[in-house]
C-alpha positions as CSV (number, residue, x, y, z in Angstrom):
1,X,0.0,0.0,0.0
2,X,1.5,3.2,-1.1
3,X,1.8,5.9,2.0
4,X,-0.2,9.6,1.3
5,X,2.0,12.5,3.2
6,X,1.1,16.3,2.8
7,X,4.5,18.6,2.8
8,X,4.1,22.0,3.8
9,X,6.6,24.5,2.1
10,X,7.6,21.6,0.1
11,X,8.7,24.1,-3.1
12,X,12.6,25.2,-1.2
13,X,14.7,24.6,1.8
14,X,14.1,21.7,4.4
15,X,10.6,21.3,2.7
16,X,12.1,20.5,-0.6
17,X,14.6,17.7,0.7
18,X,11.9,16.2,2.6
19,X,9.2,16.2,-0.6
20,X,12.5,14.7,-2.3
21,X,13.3,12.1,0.4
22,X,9.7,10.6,0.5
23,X,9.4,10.2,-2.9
24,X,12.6,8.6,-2.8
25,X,10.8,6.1,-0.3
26,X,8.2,5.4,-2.3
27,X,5.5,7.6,-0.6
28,X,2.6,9.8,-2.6
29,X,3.5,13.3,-1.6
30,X,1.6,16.5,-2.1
31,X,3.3,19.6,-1.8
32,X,1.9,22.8,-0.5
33,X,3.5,26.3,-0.7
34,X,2.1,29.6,-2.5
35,X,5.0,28.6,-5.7
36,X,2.5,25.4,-6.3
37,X,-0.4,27.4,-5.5
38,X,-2.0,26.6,-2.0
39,X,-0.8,29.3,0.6
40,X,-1.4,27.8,4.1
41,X,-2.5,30.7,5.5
42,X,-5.3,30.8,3.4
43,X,-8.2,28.5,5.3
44,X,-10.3,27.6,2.2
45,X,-7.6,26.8,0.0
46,X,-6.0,24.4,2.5
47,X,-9.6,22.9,3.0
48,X,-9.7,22.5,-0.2
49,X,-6.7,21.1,-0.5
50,X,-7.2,17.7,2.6
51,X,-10.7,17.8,1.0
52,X,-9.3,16.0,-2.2
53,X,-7.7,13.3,0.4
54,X,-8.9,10.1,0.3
55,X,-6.3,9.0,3.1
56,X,-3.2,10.3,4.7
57,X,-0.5,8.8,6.5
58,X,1.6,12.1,7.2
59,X,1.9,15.6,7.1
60,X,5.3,17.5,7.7
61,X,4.6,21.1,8.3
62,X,7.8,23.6,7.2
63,X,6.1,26.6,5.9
64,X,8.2,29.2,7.4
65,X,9.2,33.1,7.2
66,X,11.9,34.9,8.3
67,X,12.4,38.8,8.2
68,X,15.0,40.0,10.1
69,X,14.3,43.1,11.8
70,X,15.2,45.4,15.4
71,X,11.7,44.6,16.9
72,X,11.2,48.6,17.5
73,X,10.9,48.9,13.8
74,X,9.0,45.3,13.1
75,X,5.5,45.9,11.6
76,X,2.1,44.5,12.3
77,X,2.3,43.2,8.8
78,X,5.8,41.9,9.1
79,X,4.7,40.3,12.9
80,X,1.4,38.8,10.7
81,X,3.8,37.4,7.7
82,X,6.0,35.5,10.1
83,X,3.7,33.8,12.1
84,X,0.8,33.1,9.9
85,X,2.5,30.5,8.0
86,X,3.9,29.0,11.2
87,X,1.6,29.0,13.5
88,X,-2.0,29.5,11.8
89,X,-0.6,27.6,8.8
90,X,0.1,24.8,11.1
91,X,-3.4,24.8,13.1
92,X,-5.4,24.9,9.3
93,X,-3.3,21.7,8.1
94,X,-3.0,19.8,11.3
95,X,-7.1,20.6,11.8
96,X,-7.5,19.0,8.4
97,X,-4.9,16.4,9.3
98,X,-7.0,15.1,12.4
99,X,-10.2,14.6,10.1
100,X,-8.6,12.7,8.0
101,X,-5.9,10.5,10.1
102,X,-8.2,9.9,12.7
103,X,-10.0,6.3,12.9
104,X,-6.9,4.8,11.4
105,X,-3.9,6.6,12.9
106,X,-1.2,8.9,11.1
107,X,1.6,11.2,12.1
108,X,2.3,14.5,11.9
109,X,5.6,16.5,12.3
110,X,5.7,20.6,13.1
111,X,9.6,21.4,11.6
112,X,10.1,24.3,14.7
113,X,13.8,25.6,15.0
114,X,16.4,26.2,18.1
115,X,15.0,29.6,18.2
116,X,11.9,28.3,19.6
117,X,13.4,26.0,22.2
118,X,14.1,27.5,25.9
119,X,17.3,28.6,26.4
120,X,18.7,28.0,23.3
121,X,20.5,30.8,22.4
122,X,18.5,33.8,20.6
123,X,19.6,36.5,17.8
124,X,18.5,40.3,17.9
125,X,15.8,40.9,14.9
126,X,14.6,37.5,15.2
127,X,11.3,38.2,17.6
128,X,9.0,37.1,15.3
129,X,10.4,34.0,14.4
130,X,10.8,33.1,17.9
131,X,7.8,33.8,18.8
132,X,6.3,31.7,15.9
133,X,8.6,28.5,16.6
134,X,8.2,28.6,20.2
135,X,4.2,28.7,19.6
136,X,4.6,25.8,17.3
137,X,6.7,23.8,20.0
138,X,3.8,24.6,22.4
139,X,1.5,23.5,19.6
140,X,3.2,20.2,19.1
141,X,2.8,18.7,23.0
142,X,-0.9,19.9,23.3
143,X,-1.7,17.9,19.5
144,X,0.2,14.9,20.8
145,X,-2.1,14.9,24.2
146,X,-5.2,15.3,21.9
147,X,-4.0,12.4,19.5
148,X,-3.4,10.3,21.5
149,X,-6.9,8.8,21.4
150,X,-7.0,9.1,18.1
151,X,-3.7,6.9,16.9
152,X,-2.0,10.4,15.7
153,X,1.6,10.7,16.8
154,X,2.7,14.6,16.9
155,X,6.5,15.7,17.1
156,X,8.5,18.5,16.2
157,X,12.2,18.8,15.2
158,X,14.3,21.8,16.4
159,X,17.3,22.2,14.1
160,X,19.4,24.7,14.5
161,X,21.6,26.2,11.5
162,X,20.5,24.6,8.4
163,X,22.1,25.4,5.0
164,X,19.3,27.2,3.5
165,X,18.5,30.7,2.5
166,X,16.6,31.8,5.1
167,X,19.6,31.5,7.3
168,X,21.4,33.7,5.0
169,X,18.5,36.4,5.8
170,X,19.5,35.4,9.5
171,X,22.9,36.0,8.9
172,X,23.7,33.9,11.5
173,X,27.6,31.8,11.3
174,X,29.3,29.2,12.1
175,X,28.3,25.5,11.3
176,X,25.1,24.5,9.5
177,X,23.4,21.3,9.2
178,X,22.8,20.2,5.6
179,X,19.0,20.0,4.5
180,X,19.1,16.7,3.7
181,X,20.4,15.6,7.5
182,X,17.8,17.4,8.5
183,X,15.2,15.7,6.2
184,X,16.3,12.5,6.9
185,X,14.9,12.5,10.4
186,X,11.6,14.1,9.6
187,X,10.7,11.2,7.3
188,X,12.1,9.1,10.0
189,X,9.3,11.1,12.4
190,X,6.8,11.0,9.9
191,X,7.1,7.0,9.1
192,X,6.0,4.3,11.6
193,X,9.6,3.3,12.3
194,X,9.4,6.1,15.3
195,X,6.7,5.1,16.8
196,X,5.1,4.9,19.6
197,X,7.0,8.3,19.8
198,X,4.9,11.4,20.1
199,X,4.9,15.1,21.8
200,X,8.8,14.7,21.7
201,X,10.7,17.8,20.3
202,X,13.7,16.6,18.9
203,X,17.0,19.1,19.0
204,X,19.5,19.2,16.4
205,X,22.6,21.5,16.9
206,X,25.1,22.0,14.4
């Protein structure tokens, strides 16, 4: 039986490897990101999107934006743009997820950051971002409690520097994790091989 997994922005970075990875693995993967035309943060068209679902094994959630900014000057829009694909993106899909997955099980995993984990070490400009992964971390242990019932394994994965552009709009240095390290364990997540595994936040530090 071929697996079904929904990949969040599955069009660059992490999302890409992972969209690349499952395939590789012989999974059914649908990609969603506003370059393939479903913007998460848009309730109807990711309605639309599960809708169309006959079943689904796993959804990997790593629509995520970054602008850098001293949080004096950060705008309401900027605030908005940063944590709406994060964090409302990830309650639409994983909402959608749960009427699908539940009766026969699935698993879902939130791709948060360092940034989001306490006391990991944070970066001026980044409040947004923070805020957004740290929500999704929170987001991740309450899911897990209310799948539980349900079959539905929730965890999240908390790289820190990965090799993508957005941490070039960090501008953070020093070591980065490649992509597809990164991607590796997410399908690893996402596949039954992890479970019973859930509400864990897995760290990965450079």
């Amino acid at each position: 039986m071929t697996l079904t997994a929904v990949v969040t922005g599955g069009s660059g970075g992490i999302g890409s490897e992972v969209v690349r990875e499952l395939r590789a693995k012989g999974w059914e993967v649908i990609s969603l990101s506003r370059r393939e035309g479903c913007d998460v943060t848009n309730e109807r068209q990711v309605v639309d999107a599960f809708s169309r679902l006959e079943s689904l094994d796993a959804l990997v959630h790593c629509a995520a934006v970054l602008i850098k900014r001293p949080f004096v000057e950060t705008s309401t829009a900027d605030w908005h743009a940063q944590l709406g694909p994060s964090l409302l993106g990830a309650f639409f899909c994983a909402r959608e997820s749960f009427k699908v997955m539940r009766g026969r099980g699935g698993s879902i995993v939130m791709v948060s950051s360092l940034s989001g984990v306490a006391g990991a070490e944070k970066f001026p400009g980044m409040a947004a971002y923070v805020a957004a992964k740290s929500g999704l971390a929170g987001l991740t242990e309450v899911l897990a409690a209310e799948g539980r019932g349900l079959g539905i394994r929730v965890n999240a994965i908390s790289p820190g520097s990965v090799d993508t552009p957005m941490l070039r709009i960090a501008g953070v240095e020093g070591p980065a994790l490649k992509p597809a390290d990164v991607a590796r364990v997410i399908v690893w997540l996402a596949s039954a091989e992890s479970a019973p595994l859930s509400g864990a936040n897995l760290r990965m530090d450079p």
